[in-house]
N, C-alpha and C positions, 0 to 999 in steps of 0.2 A: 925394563919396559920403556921403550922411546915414549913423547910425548902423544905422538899420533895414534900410538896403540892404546892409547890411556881411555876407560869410557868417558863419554862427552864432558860430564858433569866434574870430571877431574881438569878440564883447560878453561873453565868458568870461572871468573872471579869477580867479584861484586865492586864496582865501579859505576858511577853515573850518582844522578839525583832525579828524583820519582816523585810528583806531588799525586795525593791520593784522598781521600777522605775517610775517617771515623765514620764508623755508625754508630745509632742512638744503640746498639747493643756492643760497644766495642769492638768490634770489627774490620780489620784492615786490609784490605788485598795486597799483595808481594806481587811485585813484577814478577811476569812468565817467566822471563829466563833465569833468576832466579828459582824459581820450584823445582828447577830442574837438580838442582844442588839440594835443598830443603827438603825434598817429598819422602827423603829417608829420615825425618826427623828433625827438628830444630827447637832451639832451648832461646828462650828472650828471656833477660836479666835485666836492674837497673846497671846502666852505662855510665857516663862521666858527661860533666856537663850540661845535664840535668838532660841527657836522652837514653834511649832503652838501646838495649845492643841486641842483636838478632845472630845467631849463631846458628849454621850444621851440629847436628850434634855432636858429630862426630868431631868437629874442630872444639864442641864446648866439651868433651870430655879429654881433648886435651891440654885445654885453658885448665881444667878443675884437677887434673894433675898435678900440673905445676901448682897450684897453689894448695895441695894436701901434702906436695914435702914442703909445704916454707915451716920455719920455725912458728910453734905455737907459743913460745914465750917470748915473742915479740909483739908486742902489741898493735904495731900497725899492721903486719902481717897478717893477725887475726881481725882487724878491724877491716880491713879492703878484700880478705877471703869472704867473712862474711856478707860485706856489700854486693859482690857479685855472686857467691854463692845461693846466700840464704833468699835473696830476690830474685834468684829463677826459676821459669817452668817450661818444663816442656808445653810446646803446643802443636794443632795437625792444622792441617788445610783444610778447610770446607771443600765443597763442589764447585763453587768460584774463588780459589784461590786466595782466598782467606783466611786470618788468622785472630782469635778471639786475644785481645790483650788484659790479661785479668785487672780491675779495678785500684790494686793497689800499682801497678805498673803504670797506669793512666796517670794518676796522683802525684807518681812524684816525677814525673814527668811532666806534668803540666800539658798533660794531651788535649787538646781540643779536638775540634772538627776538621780542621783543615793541618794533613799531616804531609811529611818530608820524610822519604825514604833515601837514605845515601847509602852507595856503597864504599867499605874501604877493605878494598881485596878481602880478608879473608871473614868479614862478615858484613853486618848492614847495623844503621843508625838509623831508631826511628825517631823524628823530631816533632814537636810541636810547629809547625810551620811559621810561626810569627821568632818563636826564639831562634828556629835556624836561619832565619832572616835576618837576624839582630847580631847573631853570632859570626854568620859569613861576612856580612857588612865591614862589623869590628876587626873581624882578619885578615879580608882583600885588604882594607886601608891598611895594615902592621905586615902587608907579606914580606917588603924584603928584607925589613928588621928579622922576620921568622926564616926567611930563608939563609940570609946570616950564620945564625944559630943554628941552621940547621947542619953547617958546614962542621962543625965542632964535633955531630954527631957523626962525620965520616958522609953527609950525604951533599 
């Protein structure tokens, strides 16, 4: 199947950065073009770097593959299946394109009111908007040390 025959939501990939707001009931709106990929489902987990990761489902059940063959008598293994595992949930869209983010998801995310939607291809970052401020800041000023490095990994 060429790329063109593919349905739309298959040449979609989540890029850009979205500033949005929390509601007083946890509530977060997803960019539109986004739902288009999501509306079949989607799984938010705790993420890295103290933001939430927002997944298709379809792409989170294939993250939670790979991590049901890693060895269980590894410890870290189990300790980062569980991180991302046992802290997700599926959620749906509201009527306006909303997504209810459960309490403890908020928490350790340090969710406030004013949030940052980022895309990176195959899912989305939801941040606290002051830490992905703080975060982005500290890594424009280190990019080309990072770019460097990133040369190691073939990129």
């Amino acid at each position: 199947m060429s790329s063109s025959s593919l349905p739309i939501y298959f040449n979609i990939m989540f890029i850009g950065e979205y500033s949005h707001n929390l509601d007083d009931k946890g509530r977060l709106a997803i960019p539109a073009k986004f739902r288009v990929i999501l509306k079949k489902g989607a799984v938010v987990t705790k993420g890295l770097d103290n933001c939430l990761f927002l997944y298709s489902q379809e792409q989170f059940k294939k993250i939670a593959t790979r991590f049901a063959a890693l060895p269980i008598n590894q410890a870290k293994a189990r300790a980062f299946t569980r991180h991302l595992l046992a802290g997700a949930m599926d959620v749906e869209f509201d009527n306006q394109g909303r997504i209810t983010l459960p309490e403890y998801l908020r928490q350790f995310s340090g969710l406030k009111k004013k949030i940052i939607v980022a895309g990176l291809y195959n899912h989305l970052e939801i941040w606290d908007a002051a830490a992905w401020n703080k975060y982005k800041s500290e890594t424009e000023k280190n990019s080309n040390a990072i770019a460097e490095e990133m040369g190691d990994l073939g990129i």
